[in-house]
C-alpha positions in Angstrom: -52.3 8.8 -9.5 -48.7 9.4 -10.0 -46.1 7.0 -8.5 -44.5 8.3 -5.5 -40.1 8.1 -6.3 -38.9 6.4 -3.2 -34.9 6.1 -2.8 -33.2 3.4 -0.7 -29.8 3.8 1.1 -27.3 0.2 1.8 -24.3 -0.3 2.7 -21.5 -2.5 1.2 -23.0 -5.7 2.2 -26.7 -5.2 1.7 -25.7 -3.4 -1.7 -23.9 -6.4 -2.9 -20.5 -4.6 -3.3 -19.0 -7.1 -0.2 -18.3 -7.8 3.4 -16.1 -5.8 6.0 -13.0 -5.5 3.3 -15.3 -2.9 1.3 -16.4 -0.9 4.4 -14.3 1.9 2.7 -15.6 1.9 -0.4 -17.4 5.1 -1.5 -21.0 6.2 -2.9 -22.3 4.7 -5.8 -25.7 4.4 -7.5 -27.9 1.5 -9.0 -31.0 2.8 -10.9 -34.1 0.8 -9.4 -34.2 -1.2 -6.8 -31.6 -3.6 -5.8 -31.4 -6.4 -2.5 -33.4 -5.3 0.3 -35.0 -2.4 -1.9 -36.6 -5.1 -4.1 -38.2 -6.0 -1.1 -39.4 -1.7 -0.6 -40.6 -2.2 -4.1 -42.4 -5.2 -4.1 -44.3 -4.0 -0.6 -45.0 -0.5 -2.0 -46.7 -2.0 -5.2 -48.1 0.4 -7.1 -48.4 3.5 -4.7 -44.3 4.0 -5.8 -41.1 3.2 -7.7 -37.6 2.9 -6.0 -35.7 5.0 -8.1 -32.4 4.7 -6.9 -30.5 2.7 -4.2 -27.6 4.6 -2.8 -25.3 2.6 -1.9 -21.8 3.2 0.7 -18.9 1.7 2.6 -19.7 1.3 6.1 -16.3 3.5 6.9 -17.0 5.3 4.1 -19.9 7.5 5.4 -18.6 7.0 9.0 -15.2 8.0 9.4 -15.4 11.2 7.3 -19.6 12.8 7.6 -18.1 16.1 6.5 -17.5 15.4 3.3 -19.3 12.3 2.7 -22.7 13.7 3.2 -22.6 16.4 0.8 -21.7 14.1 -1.7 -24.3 11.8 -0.8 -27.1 14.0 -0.8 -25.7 15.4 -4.6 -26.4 11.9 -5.3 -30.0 11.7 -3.8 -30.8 15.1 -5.4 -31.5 14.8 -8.7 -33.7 11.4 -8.1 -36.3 14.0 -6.9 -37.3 11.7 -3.8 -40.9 12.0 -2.5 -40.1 9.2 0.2 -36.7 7.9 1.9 -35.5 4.8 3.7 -32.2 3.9 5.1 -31.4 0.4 6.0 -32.3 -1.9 8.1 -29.8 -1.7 9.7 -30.4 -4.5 12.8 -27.6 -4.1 15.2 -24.7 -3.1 13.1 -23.4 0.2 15.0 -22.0 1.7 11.8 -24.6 1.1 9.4 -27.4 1.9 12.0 -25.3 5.4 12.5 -25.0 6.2 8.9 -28.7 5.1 8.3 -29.6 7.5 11.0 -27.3 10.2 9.4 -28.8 10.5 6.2 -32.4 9.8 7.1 -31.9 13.3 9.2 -29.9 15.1 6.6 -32.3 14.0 4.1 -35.4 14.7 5.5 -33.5 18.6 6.4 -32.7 18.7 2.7 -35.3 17.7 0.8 -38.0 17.7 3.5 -39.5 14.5 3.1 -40.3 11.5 5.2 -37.6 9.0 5.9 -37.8 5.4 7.6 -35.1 3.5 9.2 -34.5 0.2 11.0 -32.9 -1.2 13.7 -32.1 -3.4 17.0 -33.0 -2.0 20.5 -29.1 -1.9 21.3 -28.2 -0.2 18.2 -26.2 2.8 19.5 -27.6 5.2 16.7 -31.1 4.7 18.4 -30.7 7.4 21.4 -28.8 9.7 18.6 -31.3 9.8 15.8 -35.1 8.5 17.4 -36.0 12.3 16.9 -35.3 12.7 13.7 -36.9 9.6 11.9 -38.9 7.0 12.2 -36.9 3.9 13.6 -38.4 0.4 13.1 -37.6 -1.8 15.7 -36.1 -5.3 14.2 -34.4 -8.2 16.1 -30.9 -8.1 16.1 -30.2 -10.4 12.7 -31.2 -9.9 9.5 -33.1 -13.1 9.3 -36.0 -10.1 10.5 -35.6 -8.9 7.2 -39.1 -8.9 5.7 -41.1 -8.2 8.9 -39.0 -4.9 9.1 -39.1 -3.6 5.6 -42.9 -4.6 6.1 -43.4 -1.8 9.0 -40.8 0.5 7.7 -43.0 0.4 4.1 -46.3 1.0 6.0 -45.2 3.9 8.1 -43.7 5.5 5.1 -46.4 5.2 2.7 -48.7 6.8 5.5 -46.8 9.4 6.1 -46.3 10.5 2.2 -50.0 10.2 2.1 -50.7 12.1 5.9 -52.3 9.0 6.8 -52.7 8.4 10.9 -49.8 6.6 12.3 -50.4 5.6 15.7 -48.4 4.9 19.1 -44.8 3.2 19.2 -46.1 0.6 20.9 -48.9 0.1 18.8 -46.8 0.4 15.5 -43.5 -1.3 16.8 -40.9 1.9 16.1 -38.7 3.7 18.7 -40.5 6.6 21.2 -39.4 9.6 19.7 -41.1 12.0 22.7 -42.8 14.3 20.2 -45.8 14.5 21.9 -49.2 14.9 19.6 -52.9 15.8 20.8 -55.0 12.9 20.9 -58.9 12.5 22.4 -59.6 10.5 25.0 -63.2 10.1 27.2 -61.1 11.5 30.6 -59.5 14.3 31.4 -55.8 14.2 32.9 -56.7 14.2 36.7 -58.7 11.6 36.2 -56.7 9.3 34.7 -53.5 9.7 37.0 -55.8 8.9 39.6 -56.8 5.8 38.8 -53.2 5.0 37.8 -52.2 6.2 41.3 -55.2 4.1 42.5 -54.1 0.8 40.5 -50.3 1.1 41.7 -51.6 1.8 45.4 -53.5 -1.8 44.6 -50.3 -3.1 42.8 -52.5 -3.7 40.1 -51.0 -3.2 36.6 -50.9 -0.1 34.4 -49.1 1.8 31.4 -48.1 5.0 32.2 -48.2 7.8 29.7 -45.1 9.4 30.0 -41.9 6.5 30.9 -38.8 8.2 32.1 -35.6 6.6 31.1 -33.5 4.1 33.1 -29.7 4.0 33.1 -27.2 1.7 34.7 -25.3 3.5 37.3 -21.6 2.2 36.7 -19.3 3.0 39.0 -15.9 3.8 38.3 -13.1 1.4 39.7 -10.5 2.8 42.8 -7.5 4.0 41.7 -4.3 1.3 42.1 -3.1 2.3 45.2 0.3 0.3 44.7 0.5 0.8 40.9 4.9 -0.4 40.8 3.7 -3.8 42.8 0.2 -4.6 40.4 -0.5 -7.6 38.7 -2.0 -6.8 35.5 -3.8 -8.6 33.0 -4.8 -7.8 29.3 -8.5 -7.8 28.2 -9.9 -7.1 24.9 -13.3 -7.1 23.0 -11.3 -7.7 19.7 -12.0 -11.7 18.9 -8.8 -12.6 18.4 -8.7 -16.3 18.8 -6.1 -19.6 18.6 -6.8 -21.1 14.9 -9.9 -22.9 15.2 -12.2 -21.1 17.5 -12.0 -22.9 20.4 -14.3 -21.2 22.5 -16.5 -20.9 19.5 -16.6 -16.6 19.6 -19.0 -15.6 16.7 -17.9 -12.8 14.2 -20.9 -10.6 15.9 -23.5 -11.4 18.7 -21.2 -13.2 20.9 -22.1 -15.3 24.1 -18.9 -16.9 25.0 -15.5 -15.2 25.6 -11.3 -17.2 25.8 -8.6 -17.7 28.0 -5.8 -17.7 25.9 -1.7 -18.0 26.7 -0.6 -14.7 25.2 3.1 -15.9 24.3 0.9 -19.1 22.6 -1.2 -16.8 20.7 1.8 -14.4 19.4 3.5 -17.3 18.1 0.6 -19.3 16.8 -1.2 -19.1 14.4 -4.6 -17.0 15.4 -7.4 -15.3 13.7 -9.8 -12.4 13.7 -13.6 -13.6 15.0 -15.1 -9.9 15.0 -17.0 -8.6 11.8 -17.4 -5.2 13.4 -13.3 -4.0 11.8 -11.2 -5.0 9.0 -9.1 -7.6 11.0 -5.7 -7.2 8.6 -3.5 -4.8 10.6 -4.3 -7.2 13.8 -3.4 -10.4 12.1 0.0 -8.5 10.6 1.1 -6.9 14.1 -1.3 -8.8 17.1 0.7 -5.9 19.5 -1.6 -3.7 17.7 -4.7 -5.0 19.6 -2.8 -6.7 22.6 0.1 -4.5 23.2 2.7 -7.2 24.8 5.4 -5.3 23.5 4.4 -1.6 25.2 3.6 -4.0 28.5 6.7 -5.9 28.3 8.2 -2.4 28.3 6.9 -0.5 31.2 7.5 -3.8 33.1 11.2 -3.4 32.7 11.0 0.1 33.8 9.5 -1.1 36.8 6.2 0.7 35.7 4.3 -2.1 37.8 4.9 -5.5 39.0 3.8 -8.3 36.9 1.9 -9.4 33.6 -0.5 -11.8 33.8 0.3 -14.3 31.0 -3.1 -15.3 29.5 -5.6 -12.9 28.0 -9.2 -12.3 28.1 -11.0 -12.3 25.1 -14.4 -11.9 23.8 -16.1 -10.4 20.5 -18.0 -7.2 21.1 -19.7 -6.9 17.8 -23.4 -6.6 17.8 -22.7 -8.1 21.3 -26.2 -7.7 23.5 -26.2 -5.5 26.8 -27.3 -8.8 28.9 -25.0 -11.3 27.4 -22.2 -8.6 27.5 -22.9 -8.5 31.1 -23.0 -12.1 32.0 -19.3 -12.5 29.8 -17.6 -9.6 32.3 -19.0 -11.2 35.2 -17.3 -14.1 34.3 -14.1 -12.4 33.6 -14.0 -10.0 36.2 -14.5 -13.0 38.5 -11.2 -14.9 37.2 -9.2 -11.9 37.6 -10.2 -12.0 41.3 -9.3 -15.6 41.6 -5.9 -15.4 40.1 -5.2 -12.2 42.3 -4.7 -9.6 39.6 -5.1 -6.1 40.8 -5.8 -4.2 37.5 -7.0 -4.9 33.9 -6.4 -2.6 30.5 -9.5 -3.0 28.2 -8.6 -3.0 24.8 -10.9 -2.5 21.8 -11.5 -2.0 18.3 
C-alpha cells in the first residue's frame, strides 16, 4: 500500500526557530519530520511519511491571515498532503488560533482531513470545533505524547473512513455535527427514562448538552467621576526584579501589589510569555500609563490615583484560577476605598 504524505504545521518554538522573540518570524519549510512531528512519524509507522513540517511565527500567521495564509497554503501545496495536523497547541491562544486557521483552510483547499490539539480554555476551541478535529490536551506540553497519540489515531481513521466514535469516548471537542447511529430504543423511549431518572435524581447523560455561559454583569457607571479614586490593574506580569510574588510567564496562580513610583524607578521585568515584553521594559507607561493618569489628574479629570498597582500574568491563565486572583483584587480595592479600576492588557 502506498504511504499516506502527512504534513505538520509548528510554530516558532515547537519548530525549533525560538521563543516569544521569533513570534514574527515568517513561513518556512523542513523536509520530513521535525520536533513534535517526529513524534506523528514515529506513531503513524508505516501507514504514512511526514513530508513536510511547516513551520511560522506565532505573530506571523496571526497579525496578518490575509496574506499569510495564501502563502502558507502555496507552501503546503506542492507536498500533495493526503492527511494534515496542526499543533498541539495546549493553551497558547495564538498558536491554538493559527492551528485552527489552517486546519480549516486546509481541509477547504485541498479537502483532506486535518487534526489539531488543544486545552479546554484555548480560545480558538469555540471558533474552529466545526471545522476540525480538536484533541483535547492538558494545558502544558508535558501532555505531549498522549495528545499526538489521539490526534494520530483519529487521523489515520479518517484517511482510511474508519469509525470514529463519540467525543467523549475519543477525548476531542463536541463539534454538534450530528451523525445517525443505532440504538435498541427509539427517541420517546429514552427521554422517558431520562425524565424518569432525573424525576428520581438518579444520574444520566443527556444526548444533546446545551451550553453554559457566565452571566457578567457590567459595573455602574461612576456617578462622581472628578472626586474617584482610581487604581491601575493590569494582566501584563510586570514585576519588581526578582519575582516576588513568584508570577509564572504563563499559567499564573498568584498576582502583586506593587508601589508604582517603586516599580517606574526600579528595576522590573516582564513575567508574561504571551507578548514580546521589549517595548514595556523600554517605556513601563506603555503598559501602566502613569504618565496619561498623572495627566487627567491635573486637569481635574478625577480625584485621586491610587499609588500601588495590581498585577497578575494572564497568559495561559485558567478560567477558575483567573477568577479566584480578581476576587482577591477586587476585594482590596474595596478595602482601600477606591471607586474605579482601568484594566490594562497586552
Amino acid at each position: 500500500m502506498k504511504k499516506k504524505r502527512v504534513v505538520c504545521f509548528l510554530n516558532q518554538f515547537f519548530g525549533q526557530i525560538g521563543g516569544e522573540e521569533q513570534a514574527g518570524v515568517g513561513f518556512s519549510v523542513a523536509e520530513g519530520p521535525l520536533g513534535p512531528s517526529a513524534l506523528v512519524q514515529s506513531l503513524l509507522g508505516d501507514f504514512a511519511e511526514v513530508v513536510a513540517t511547516v513551520i511560522c511565527g506565532d505573530n506571523y500567521l496571526a497579525d496578518s491571515p490575509e496574506t499569510a495564509v495564501p502563502e502558507a497554503l502555496a507552501l503546503i501545496e506542492k507536498y500533495e498532503p493526503d492527511l494534515f495536523f496542526a499543533g498541539p497547541a495546549f493553551n497558547a491562544g495564538r498558536y491554538g488560533l493559527n492551528c485552527g486557521r489552517m486546519c480549516k483552510e486546509v481541509a477547504s483547499k485541498f479537502g483532506v482531513p486535518t487534526v489539531t490539539g488543544m486545552y479546554h480554555e484555548n480560545p480558538a476551541i469555540e471558533i474552529y470545533r466545526k471545522d476540525t478535529y480538536i484533541v483535547l490536551s492538558g494545558i502544558s506540553a508535558g501532555e505531549m505524547k498522549a495528545v499526538v497519540t489521539k490526534m494520530t489515531s483519529i487521523g489515520k481513521r479518517l484517511v482510511t473512513g474508519e469509525h470514529i466514535g463519540s467525543a467523549k469516548d475519543e477525548g476531542y471537542m463536541k463539534r454538534d455535527i450530528i451523525k445517525n447511529e443505532f440504538t435498541n430504543e427509539v427517541g420517546a423511549v429514552r427521554a422517558i427514562n431520562m425524565l424518569l431518572k432525573k424525576v428520581k435524581g438518579e444520574p444520566f447523560e443527556t444526548e444533546m448538552t446545551l451550553p453554559t455561559f457566565d452571566i457578567i454583569n457590567p459595573a455602574p457607571p461612576v456617578v462622581d467621576i472628578e472626586h474617584a479614586k482610581i487604581a491601575l490593574v493590569s494582566d501584563g506580569g510586570v514585576v519588581p526584579e526578582g519575582n516576588p510574588d513568584k508570577i509564572r510567564p504563563f499559567s499564573s496562580t498568584t498576582w502583586g501589589e506593587y508601589d508604582l513610583e517603586d516599580l517606574f524607578n526600579r528595576t522590573h521585568e516582564v513575567q508574561h510569555a504571551g507578548y514580546d515584553g521589549t517595548y514595556v521594559m523600554q517605556d513601563l507607561n506603555r503598559l501602566l500609563p502613569l504618565d496619561a493618569m498623572e495627566e487627567l489628574k491635573e486637569e481635574g479629570a478625577f480625584g485621586e490615583l491610587f499609588p500601588n498597582v495590581f498585577m497578575a500574568g494572564g497568559n495561559c491563565a485558567g478560567i477558575n484560577a483567573s477568577k479566584d486572583i480578581g476576587k482577591d483584587i477586587a476585594q482590596r480595592l474595596k478595602d482601600e476605598g477606591i471607586t474605579a479600576a482601568i484594566l490594562t492588557s497586552t
